[in-house]
Rosetta silent file (secondary structure, phi, psi, omega in degrees, C-alpha in Angstrom):
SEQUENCE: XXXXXXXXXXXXXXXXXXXXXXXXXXXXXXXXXXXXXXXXXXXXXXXXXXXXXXXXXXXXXXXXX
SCORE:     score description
SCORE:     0.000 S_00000001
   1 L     0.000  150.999 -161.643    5.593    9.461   29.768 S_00000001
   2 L   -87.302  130.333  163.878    6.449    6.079   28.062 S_00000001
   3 L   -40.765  110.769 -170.849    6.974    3.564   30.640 S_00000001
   4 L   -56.759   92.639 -149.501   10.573    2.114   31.058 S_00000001
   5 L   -99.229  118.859  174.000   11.003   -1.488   29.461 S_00000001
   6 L   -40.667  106.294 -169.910   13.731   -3.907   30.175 S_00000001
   7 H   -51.511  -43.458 -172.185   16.447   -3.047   27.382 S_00000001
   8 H   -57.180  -40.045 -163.937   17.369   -6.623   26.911 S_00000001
   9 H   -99.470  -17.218  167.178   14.199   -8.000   26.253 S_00000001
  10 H   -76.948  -19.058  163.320   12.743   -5.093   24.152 S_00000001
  11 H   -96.105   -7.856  174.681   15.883   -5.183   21.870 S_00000001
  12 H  -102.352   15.785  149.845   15.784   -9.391   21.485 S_00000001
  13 H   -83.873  -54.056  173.416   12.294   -8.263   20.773 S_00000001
  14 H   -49.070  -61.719 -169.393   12.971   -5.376   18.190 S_00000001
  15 H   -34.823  -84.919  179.803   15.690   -7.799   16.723 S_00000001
  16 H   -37.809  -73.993 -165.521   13.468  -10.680   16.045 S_00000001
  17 H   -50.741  -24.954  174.988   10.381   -8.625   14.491 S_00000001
  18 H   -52.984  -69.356  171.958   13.268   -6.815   12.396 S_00000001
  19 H   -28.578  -46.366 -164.851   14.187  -10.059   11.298 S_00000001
  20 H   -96.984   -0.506  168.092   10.219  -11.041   10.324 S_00000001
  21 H   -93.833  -54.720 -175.745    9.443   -7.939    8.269 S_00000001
  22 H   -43.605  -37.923  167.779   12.892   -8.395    6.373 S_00000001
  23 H   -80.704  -22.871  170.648   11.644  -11.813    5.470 S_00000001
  24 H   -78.957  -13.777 -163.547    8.329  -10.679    4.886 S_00000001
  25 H   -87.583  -60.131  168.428    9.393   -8.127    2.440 S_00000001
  26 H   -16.565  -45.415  166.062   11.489  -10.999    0.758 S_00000001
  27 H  -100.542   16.695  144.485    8.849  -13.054    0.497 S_00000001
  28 H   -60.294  -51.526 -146.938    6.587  -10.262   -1.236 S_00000001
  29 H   -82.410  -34.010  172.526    9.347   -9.949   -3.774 S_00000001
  30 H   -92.920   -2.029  159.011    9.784  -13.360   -4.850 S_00000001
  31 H   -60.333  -51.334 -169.580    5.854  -13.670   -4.695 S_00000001
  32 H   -59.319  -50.065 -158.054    5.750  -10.356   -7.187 S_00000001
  33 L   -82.227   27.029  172.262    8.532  -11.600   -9.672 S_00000001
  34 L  -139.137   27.313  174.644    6.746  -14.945   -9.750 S_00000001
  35 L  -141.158  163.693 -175.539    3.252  -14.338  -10.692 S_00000001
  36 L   -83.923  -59.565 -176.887    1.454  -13.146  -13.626 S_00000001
  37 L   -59.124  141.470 -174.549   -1.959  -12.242  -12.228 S_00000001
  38 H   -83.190  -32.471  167.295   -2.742   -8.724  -11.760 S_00000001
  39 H   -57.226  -67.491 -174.521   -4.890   -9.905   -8.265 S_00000001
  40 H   -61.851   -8.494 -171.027   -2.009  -11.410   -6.719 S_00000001
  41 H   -86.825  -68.452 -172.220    0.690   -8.692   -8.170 S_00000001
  42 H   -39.702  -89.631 -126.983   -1.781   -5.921   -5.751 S_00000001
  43 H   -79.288  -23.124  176.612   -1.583   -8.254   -2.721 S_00000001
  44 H   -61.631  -38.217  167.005    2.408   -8.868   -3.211 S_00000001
  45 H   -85.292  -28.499  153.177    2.698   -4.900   -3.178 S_00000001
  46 H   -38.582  -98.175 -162.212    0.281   -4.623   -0.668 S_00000001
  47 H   -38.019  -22.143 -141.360    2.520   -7.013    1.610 S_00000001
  48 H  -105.556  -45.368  159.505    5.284   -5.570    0.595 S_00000001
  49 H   -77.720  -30.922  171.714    4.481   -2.192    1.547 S_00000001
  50 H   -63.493  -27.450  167.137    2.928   -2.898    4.916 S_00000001
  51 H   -81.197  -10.948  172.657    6.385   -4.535    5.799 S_00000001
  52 H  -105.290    7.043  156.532    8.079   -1.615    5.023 S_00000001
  53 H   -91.692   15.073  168.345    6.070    0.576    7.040 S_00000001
  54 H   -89.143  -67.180 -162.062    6.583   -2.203    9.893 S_00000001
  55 H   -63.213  -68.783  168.396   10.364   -2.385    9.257 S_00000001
  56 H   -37.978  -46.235  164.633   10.446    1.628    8.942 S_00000001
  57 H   -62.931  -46.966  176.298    8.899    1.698   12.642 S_00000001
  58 H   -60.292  -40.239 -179.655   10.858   -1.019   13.989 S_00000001
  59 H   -68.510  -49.144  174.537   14.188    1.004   13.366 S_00000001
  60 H   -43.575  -31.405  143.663   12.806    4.073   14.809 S_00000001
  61 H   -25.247  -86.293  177.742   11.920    1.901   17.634 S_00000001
  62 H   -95.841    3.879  135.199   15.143    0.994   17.981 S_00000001
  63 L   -62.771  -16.263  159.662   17.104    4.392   18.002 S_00000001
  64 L   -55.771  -52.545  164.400   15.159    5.105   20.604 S_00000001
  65 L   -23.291    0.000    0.000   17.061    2.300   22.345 S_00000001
């Protein structure tokens, strides 16, 4: 059984990391539309998808709430 977590501080928790994927996927996006190189295009989608499997967790996270 999942252990019971102070609501307050696990949703000004959720909140915040919500906050830091949404900026991370932003700053994949203006990394992608502002390079050329085909190395750096992979690691921009790369980032870019790992925040939205972050972000994608974090909400599920918090409907659980």
């Amino acid at each position: 059984e999942k252990q019971k977590e102070n609501p307050s501080i696990t949703k000004g928790f959720s909140q915040k990391s919500d906050q830091d994927c949404q900026q991370a996927i932003n700053d994949a996006w203006l990394g992608l539309q502002n390079t050329n190189e085909p190395d750096l295009i992979d690691r921009y989608i790369y980032d870019m998808n790992a925040a939205n499997v972050r972000y994608r967790f974090l909400l599920k996270e918090m409907r659980e709430l």
